[in-house]
C-alpha positions as CSV (number, residue, x, y, z in Angstrom):
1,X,-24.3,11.6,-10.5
2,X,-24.2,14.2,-13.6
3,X,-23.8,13.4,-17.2
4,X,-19.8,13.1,-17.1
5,X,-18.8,10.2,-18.7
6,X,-15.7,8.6,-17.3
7,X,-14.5,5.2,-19.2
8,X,-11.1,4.4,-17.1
9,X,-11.6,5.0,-13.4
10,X,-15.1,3.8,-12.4
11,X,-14.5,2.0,-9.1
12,X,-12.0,2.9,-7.3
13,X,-10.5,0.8,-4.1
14,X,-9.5,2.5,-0.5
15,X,-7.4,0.8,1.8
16,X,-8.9,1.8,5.1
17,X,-7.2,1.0,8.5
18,X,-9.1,4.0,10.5
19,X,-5.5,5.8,10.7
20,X,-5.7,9.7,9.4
21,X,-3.1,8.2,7.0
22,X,-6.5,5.9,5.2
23,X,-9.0,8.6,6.6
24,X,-7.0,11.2,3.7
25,X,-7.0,8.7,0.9
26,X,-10.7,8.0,1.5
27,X,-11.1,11.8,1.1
28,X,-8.8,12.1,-1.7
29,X,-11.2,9.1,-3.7
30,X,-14.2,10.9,-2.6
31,X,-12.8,13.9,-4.4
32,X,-12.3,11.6,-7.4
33,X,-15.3,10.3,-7.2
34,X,-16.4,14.2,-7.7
35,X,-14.8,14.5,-11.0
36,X,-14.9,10.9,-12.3
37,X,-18.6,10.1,-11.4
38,X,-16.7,6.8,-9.6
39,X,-17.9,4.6,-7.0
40,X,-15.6,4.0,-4.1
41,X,-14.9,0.8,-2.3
42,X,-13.9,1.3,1.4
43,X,-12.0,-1.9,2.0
44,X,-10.7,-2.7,5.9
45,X,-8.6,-6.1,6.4
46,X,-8.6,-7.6,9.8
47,X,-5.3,-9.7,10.3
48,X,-5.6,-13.2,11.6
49,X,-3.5,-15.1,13.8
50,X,-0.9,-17.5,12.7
51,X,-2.3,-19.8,12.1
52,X,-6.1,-19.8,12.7
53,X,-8.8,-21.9,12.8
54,X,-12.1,-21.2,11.0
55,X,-13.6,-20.1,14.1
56,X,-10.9,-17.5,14.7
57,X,-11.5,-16.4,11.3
58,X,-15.1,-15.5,11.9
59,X,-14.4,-14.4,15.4
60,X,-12.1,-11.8,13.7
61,X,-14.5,-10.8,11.0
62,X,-17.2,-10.0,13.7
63,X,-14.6,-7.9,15.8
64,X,-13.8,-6.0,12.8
65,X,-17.4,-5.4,11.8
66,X,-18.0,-4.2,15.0
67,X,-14.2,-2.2,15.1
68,X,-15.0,-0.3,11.8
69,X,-19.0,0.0,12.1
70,X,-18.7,3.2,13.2
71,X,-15.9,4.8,10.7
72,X,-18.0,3.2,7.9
73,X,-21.4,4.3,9.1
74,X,-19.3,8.6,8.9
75,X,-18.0,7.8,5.7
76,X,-20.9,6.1,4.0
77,X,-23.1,9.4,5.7
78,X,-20.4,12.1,4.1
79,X,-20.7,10.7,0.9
80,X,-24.4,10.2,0.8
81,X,-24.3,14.1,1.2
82,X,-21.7,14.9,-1.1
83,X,-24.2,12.6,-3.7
84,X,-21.5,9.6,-3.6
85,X,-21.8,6.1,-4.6
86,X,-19.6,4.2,-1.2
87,X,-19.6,1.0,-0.4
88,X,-18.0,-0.7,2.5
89,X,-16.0,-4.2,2.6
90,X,-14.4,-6.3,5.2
91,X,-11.9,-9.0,4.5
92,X,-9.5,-11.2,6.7
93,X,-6.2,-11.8,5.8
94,X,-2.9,-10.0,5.4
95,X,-4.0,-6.6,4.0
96,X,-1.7,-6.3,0.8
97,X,-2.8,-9.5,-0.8
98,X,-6.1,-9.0,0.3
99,X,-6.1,-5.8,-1.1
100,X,-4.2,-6.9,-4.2
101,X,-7.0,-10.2,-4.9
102,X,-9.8,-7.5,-4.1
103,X,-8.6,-5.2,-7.0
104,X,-8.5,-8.1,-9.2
105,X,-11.5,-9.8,-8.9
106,X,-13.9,-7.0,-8.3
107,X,-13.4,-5.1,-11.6
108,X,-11.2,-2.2,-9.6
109,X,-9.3,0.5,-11.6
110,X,-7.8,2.3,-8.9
111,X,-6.2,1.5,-5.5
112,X,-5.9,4.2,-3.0
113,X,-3.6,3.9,0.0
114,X,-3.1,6.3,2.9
115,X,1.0,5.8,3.5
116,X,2.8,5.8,6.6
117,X,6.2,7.1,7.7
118,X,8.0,3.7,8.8
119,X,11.0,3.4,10.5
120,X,13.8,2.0,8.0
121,X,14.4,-1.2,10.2
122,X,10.8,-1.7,9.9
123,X,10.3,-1.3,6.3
124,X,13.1,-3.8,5.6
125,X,11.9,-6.4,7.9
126,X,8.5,-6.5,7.0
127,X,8.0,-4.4,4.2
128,X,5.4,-1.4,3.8
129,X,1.8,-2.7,2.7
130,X,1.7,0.2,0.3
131,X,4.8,-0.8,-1.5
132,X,3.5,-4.8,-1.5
133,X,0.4,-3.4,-3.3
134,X,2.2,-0.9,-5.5
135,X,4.3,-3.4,-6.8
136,X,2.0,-6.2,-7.9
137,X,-1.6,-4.6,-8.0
138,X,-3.2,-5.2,-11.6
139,X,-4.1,-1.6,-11.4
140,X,-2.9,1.9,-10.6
141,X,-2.2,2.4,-7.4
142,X,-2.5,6.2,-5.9
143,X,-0.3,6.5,-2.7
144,X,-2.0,9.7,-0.5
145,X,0.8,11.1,1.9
């Protein structure tokens, strides 16, 4: 992009799901991306079946290739405008760990996560993604409500 030179936040990891909750927080890291001269990682997780075979798994990965095409194909065009570096990335799994090992092995400094409004019975049954990732990502972790 320009000359700024931005040593802490140089990739920075979104959380996508599709929902205008993960639509913001890709706009928000876009917005970063502005300032920090950052690339951004658009990161979807498709959730397997319990427990699934290896087939499953690359049935779901295709599904979710074909699911997000589309969303991905926007962003990737939006940014290309704006004179953005985007990348897109599937994985299969449960999407806080996924996120969470993603950040960690691909050199992320910061996580971006659109957040929800969850019911209280729901958050203390299974949680909120969001807080999972907040809580043991390596990295900062920007939560875009």
């Amino acid at each position: 992009m320009g000359a700024r030179h931005n040593p802490y936040f140089r990739k920075l990891l979104v959380g996508f799901d599709g929902s205008p909750e993960s639509e913001k927080a890709v706009e928000v890291a876009m917005q970063l991306s502005e300032c920090l001269d950052a690339t951004v990682v658009v990161f979807a997780v498709a959730q397997l079946p319990k427990p699934a075979t290896r087939v499953e798994v690359q049935a779901i990965l295709d599904d979710a290739r074909e699911h997000y095409k589309v969303a991905f194909e926007k962003l990737v065009s939006s940014a290309k405008e704006r004179g953005l570096d985007m990348k897109t990335e599937i994985a299969v799994g449960r999407p806080a760990e996924q996120i969470i090992y993603r950040a960690e092995v691909g050199g992320i400094d910061m996580v971006l996560l659109g957040h929800r409004r969850t019911s209280r019975f729901t958050k203390l049954v299974m949680g909120s993604i969001s807080e999972h990732v907040l809580k043991h990502a390596s990295c900062p972790v920007m939560i875009v409500g």
